[in-house]
C-alpha positions as a printed Julia matrix, in Angstrom:
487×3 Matrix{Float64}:
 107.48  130.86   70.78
 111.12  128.86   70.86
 113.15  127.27   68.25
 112.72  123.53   68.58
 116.39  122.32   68.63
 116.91  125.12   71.89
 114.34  123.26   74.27
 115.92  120.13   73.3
 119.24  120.9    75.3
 120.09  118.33   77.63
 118.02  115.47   75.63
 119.51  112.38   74.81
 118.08  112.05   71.54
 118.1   108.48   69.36
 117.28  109.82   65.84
 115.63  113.21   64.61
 113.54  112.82   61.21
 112.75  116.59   60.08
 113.87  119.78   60.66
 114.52  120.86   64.8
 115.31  124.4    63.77
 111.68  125.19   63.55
 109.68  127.76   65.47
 107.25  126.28   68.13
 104.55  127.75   70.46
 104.2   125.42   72.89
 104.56  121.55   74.24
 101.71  119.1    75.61
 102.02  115.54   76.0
  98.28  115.63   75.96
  97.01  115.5    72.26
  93.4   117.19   73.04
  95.65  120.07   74.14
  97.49  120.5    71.03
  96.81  123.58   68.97
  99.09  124.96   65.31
 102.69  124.67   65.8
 102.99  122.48   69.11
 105.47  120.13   70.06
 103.2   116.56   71.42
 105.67  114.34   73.36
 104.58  110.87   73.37
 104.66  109.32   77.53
 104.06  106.1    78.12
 101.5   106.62   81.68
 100.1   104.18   84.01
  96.66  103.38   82.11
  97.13  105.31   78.88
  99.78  105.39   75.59
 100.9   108.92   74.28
 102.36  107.27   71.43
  98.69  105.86   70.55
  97.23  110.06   70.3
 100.28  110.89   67.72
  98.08  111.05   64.77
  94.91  112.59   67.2
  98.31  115.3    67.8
  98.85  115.61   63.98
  95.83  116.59   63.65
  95.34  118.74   66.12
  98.35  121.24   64.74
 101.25  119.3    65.8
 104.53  120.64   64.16
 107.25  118.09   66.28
 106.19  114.95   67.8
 108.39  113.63   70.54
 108.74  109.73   71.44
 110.17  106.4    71.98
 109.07  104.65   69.09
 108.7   105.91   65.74
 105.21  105.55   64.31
 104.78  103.12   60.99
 104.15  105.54   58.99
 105.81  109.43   59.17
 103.29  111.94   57.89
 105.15  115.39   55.68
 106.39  118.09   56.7
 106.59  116.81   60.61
 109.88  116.75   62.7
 110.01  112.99   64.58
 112.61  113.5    67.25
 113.4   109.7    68.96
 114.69  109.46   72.58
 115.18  106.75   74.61
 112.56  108.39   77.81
 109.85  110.73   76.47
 109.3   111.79   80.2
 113.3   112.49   81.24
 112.83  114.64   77.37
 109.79  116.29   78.94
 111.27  117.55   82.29
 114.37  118.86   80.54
 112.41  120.43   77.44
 110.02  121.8    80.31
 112.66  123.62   81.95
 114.29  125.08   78.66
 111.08  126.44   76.98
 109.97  128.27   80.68
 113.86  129.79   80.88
 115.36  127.07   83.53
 113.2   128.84   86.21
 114.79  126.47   89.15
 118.02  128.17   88.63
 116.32  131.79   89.81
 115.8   130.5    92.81
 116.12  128.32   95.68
 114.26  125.11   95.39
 113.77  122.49   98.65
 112.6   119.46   97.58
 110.88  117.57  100.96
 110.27  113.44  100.14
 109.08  110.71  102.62
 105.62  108.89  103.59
 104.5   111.13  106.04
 105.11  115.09  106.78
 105.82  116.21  103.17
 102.78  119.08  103.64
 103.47  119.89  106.91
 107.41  120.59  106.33
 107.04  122.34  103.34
 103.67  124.65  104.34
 105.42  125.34  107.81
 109.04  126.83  105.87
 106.58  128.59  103.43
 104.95  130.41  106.32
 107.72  130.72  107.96
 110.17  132.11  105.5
 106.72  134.51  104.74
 106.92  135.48  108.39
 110.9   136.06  108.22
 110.14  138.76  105.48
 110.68  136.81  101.99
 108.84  135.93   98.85
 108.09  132.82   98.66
 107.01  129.67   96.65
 104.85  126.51   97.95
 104.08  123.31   95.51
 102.34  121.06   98.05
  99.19  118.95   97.85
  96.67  120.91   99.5
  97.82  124.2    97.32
 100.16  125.82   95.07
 101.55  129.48   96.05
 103.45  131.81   94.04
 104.2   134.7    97.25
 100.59  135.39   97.93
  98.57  134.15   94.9
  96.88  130.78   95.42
  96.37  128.25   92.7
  94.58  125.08   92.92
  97.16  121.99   93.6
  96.1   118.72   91.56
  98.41  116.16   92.68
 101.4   116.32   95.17
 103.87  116.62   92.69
 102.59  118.45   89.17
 103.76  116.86   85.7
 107.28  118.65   85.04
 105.14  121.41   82.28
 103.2   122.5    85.13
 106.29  122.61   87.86
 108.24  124.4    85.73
 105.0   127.06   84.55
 104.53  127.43   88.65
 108.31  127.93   88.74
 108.36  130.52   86.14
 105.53  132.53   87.52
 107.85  132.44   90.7
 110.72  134.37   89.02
 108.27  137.14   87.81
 106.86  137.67   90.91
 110.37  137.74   92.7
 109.97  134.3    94.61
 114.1   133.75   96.35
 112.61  130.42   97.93
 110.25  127.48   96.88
 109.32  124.42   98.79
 108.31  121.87   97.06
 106.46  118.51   97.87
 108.38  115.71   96.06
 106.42  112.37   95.78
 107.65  108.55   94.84
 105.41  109.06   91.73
 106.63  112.21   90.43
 110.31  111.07   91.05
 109.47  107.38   89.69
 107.88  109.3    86.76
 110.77  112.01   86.05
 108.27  114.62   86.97
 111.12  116.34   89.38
 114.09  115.34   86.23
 116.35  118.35   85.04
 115.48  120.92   87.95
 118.07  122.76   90.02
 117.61  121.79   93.48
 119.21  123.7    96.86
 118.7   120.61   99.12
 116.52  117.91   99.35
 115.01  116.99  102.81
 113.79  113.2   103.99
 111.25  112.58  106.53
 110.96  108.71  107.01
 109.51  106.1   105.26
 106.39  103.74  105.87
 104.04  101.15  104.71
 102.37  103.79  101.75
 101.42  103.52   97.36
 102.62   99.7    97.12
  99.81   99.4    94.8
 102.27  101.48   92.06
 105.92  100.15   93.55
 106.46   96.68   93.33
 107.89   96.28   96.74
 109.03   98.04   99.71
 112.87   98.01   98.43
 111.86   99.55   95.11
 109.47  102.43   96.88
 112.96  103.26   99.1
 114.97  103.39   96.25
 112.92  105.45   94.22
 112.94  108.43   96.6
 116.88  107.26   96.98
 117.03  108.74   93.23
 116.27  111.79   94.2
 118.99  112.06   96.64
 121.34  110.3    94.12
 120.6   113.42   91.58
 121.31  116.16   94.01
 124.16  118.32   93.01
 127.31  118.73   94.92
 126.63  122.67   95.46
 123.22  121.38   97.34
 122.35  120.03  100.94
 120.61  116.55  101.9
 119.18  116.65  105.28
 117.9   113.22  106.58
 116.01  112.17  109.69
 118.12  109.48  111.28
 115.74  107.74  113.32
 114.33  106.45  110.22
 116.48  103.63  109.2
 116.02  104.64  105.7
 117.57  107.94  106.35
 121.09  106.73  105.92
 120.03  104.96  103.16
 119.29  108.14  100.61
 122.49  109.44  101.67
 124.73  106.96  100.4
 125.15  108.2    96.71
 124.59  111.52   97.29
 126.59  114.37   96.08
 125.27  117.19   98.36
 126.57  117.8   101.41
 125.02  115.76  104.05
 123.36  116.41  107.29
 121.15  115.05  109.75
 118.46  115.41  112.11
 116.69  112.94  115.02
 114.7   113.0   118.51
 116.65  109.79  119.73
 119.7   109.87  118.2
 123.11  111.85  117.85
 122.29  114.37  114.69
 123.19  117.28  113.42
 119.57  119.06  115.13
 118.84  116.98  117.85
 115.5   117.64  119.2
 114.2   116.22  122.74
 110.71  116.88  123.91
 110.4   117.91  127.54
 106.58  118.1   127.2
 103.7   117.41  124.95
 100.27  118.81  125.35
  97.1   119.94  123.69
  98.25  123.48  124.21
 101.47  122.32  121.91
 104.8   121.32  122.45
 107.92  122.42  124.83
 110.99  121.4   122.86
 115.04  121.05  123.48
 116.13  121.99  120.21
 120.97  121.79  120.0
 120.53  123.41  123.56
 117.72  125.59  122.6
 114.31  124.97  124.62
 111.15  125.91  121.71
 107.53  126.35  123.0
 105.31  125.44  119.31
 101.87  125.3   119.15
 102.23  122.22  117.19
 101.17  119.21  119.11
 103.18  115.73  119.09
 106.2   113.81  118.76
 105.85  113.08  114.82
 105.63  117.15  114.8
 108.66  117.51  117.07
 110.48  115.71  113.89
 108.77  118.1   111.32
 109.98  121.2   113.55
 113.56  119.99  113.68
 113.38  119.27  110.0
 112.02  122.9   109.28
 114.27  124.33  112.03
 117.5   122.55  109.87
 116.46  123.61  106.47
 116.21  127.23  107.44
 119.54  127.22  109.57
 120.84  125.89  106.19
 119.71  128.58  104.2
 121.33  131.06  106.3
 118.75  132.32  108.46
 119.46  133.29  111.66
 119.19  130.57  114.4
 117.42  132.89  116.99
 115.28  134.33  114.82
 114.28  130.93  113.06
 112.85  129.63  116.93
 111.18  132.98  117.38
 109.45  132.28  113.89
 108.52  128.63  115.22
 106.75  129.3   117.62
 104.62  131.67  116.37
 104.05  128.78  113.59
 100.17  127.12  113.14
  99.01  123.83  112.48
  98.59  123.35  108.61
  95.07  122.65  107.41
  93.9   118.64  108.49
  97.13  117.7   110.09
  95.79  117.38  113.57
  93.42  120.33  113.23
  91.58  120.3   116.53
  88.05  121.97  117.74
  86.96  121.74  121.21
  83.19  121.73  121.8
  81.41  123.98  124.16
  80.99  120.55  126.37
  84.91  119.94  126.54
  84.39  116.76  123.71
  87.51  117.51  121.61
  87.58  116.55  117.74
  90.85  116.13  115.7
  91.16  115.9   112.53
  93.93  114.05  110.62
  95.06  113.24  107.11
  97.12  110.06  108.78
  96.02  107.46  105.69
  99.1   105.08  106.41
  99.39  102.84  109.26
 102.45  104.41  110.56
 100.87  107.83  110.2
  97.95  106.42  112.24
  99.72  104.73  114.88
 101.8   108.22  115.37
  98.31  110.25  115.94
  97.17  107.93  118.21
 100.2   107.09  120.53
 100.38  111.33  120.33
  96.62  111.48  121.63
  97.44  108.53  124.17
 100.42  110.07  125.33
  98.51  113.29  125.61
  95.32  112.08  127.52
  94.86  110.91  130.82
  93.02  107.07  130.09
  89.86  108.3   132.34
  88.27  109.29  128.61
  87.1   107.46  125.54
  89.42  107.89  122.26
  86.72  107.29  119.6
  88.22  106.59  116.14
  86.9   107.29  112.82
  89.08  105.4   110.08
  88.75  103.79  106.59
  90.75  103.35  103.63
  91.04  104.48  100.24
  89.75  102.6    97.45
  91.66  101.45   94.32
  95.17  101.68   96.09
  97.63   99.75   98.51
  95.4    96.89   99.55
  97.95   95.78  101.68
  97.79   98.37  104.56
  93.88   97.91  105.1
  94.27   94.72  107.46
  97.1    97.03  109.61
  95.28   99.86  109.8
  92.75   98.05  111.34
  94.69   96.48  113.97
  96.58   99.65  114.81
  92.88  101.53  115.26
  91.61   98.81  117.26
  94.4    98.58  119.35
  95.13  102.33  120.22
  91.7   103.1   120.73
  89.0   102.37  123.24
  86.12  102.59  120.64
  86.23  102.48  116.45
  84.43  103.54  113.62
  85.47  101.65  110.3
  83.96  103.37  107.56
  84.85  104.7   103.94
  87.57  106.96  102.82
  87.18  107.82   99.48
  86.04  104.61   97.62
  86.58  105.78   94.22
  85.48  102.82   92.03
  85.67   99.86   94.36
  82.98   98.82   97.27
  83.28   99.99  100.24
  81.87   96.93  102.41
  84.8    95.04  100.46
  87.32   97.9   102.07
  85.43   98.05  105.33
  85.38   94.09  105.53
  89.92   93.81  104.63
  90.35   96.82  107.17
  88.58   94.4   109.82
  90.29   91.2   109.48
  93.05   92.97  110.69
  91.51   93.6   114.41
  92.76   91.2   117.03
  90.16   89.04  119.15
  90.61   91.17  122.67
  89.72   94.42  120.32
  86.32   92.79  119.0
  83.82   94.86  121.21
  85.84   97.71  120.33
  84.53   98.1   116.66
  81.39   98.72  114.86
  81.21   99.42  110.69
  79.36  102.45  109.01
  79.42  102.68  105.47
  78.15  106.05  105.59
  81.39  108.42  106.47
  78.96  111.17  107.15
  77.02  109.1   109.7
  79.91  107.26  111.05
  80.97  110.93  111.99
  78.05  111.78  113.84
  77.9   108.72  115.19
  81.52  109.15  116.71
  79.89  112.58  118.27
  76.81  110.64  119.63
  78.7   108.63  121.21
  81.21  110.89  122.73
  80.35  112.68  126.45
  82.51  115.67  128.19
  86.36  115.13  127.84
  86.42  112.38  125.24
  88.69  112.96  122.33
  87.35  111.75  118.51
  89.56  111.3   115.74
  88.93  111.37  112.42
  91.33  109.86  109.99
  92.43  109.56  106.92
  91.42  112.21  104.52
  92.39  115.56  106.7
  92.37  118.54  104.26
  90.21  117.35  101.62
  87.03  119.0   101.07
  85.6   116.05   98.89
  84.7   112.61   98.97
  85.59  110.16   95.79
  82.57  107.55   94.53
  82.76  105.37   91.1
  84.71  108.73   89.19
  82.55  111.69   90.82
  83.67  114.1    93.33
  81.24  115.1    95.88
  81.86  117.98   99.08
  83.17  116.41  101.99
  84.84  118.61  104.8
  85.65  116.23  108.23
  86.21  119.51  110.15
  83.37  121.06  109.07
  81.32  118.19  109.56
  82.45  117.35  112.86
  82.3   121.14  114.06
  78.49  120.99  112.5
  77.62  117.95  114.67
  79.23  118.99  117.92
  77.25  122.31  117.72
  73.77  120.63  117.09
  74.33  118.09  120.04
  74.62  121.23  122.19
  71.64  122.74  120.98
């Protein structure tokens, strides 16, 4: 239980109707959540209206109602409290009912298209290994130390960030690395909490079904940088144009990193194998069993952020390398006859043209690179035709099939992702609908020291169709298939 007017510090409030020094148990901005005594805050989302439930929230026990427009009518005995953004009121009122649990400890926020899970896993296992408690919100799972809880979406609603937070603080957690999406930023999800540093990885062709443009997508995950504070650190990746970019406003000290450029943590790889990678890291060589140049950038990133938070530099290499792949970022099994299966969560065209230019860099052209690729449904229509060219191009044989179709067709998909193949890659390609037989299709086809890639959905365990979830696991699939052909 809080007084009302305490977890409205920080809140730029319009008008207040009622009483705010009240006694509440709890907020929602859901109203089917709302029991006696709760504060409902009105949000404005994507498909649905908070400020249409406020009488469902009444009703429910409501004893404060928070929005942006008063309703016509005020019911008795109920405190209306005006602001001009329900969801900036939400993050802040979030952080002041749980205590301000960011401020406990050390939060990294890690933001770009591609590497967010792989950065912040790899400095949650690593900080683990380097003797700390730790805190992980990513999108394949939330940690608090050693307790696992199931993640939802890459970045939580700011209720549940700051819950996860506040578990954090009772368990002892000094660090927490934290995931930190266009949508969550774009939707104040991330708004009012105390970040160390904020870390960018690049930025590619990804979610311009929700931004309006390219320029708007950038300078949404700019705003995050824009908000650090001055006691914090912003490292960038510098061979990303971009990464300038989010530093220009910043208040944080600055830093950077690259593979090809002067940086702060320059990393050059002096070779790249299935085995892993044998890196040059500021005058350091690094042996990781992380394969690839894309995670060459995610080491230097995760060797930066924990020189940053004062850990010592040889120890942090030693920790490196004893570092594993995270869970469907080019997760590998190699069959009994030498066919080799990776699977990837690469769903944007730049992540897909980094796997495959890794695996083509990697191989020696005297074996088949079978690709298994399709696209989401209901989102960024725009990438489909690319991804298709970049799949066609970079391999020497292609699978289009569905990703997780959710509620649209997935011919329709299958058909956009094709017009983007070039003439010369024709022969190349052949369409399954079927993502479970285009899978053991890819391992029928496949004979001793091929390589088959499956793309797209990595370390999801389900498969989306018109609003149901059904199990889906590519690397246990795969592994399944690759047994029974050696049967």
């Amino acid at each position: 239980m809080a007084q009302l007017k305490d977890i409205l510090y920080k809140v730029t409030i319009n008008a207040v109707t009622g009483s705010t020094s009240i006694d509440v148990n709890n907020i929602d901005f859901d109203s089917r959540n709302i029991k006696d005594n709760d504060v409902f805050v009105a949000i404005k989302g994507t498909t649905v209206d908070g400020h249409d439930f406020v009488e469902v929230a009444i009703k429910n026990g409501a004893k404060a109602v928070v929005c942006e427009t008063l309703p016509l009518e005020l019911a008795d005995g109920i405190t209306y409290i005006e602001v001009e953004s329900t969801s900036k009121a939400l993050a802040f009122m979030a952080a002041n009912f749980y205590g301000n649990p960011s401020e406990n400890l050390k939060l990294i926020g890690v933001t770009g298209t591609n590497g967010k899970t792989t950065v912040t896993t790899l400095l949650y296992d690593l900080f683990k290994k380097a003797g700390f408690k730790v805190g992980l919100l990513s999108t394949v799972r939330v940690m608090v130390d050693n307790k696992e809880y199931k993640a939802t979406h890459t970045t939580p609603d700011s209720l549940t960030i700051n819950k996860y937070l506040k578990l954090m603080n009772d368990e002892g957690v000094e660090f927490c690395f934290m995931e930190v999406s266009s949508h969550g930023i774009h939707q104040n999800r991330t708004f009012g909490l105390q970040f160390e540093g904020g870390v960018f990885t690049n930025l590619s062709h990804d979610h311009l079904d929700y931004h309006s443009s390219f320029a708007e997508y950038r300078d949404v995950k700019k705003s995050f940088f824009d908000h650090l504070p001055k006691q914090a650190f912003a490292l960038v990746n510098i061979d990303d144009k971009n990464g300038l970019v989010m530093l220009q406003n910043t208040q944080a000290k600055t830093y950077t990193y690259a593979l090809k450029t002067y940086a702060d943590y320059k990393a050059q790889v002096l070779e790249n194998e299935f085995s892993g990678l044998l890196l040059k890291l500021n005058d350091n060589e690094l042996w990781s069993k992380l394969i690839g140049s894309f995670n060459a950038y995610n080491i230097t990133a995760i060797y930066g952020v924990a020189d940053l938070l004062g850990l010592e530099k040889v120890e942090i290499l030693r920790l490196i390398s004893e570092l594993e792949s995270v869970s469907g970022r080019f997760q590998y099994v190699i069959s009994e006859g030498r066919i080799t299966a990776i699977v990837d969560y690469a769903h944007t065209p730049d992540a897909l043209k980094n796997v495959l230019e890794t695996i083509n860099s990697i191989r020696t052209k005297n074996e088949e690179l079978i690709t298994v690729v399709g696209c989401g449904g209901n989102r960024d229509k725009t990438k489909r035709p690319t991804m298709g060219q970049i799949a066609s191009a970079l391999s020497t044989k292609v699978i289009f099939t569905s990703d997780n179709p959710r509620n649209e067709v997935p011919e329709t998909i299958i058909e956009a992702i094709e017009k983007g193949v070039e003439p010369q890659n024709f022969k190349k390609i052949i369409s399954i609908t079927d993502r479970k037989q285009a899978i053991k299709t890819a391992c029928q086809m496949a004979n001793s020291k091929d390589i088959i890639l499956i793309a797209g959905k990595g370390h999801e365990t389900y498969q989306e169709i018109k609003g149901e979830r059904f199990d889906f696991d590519d690397y246990k699939l795969v592994t399944e298939f690759l047994k029974q052909m050696e049967k």
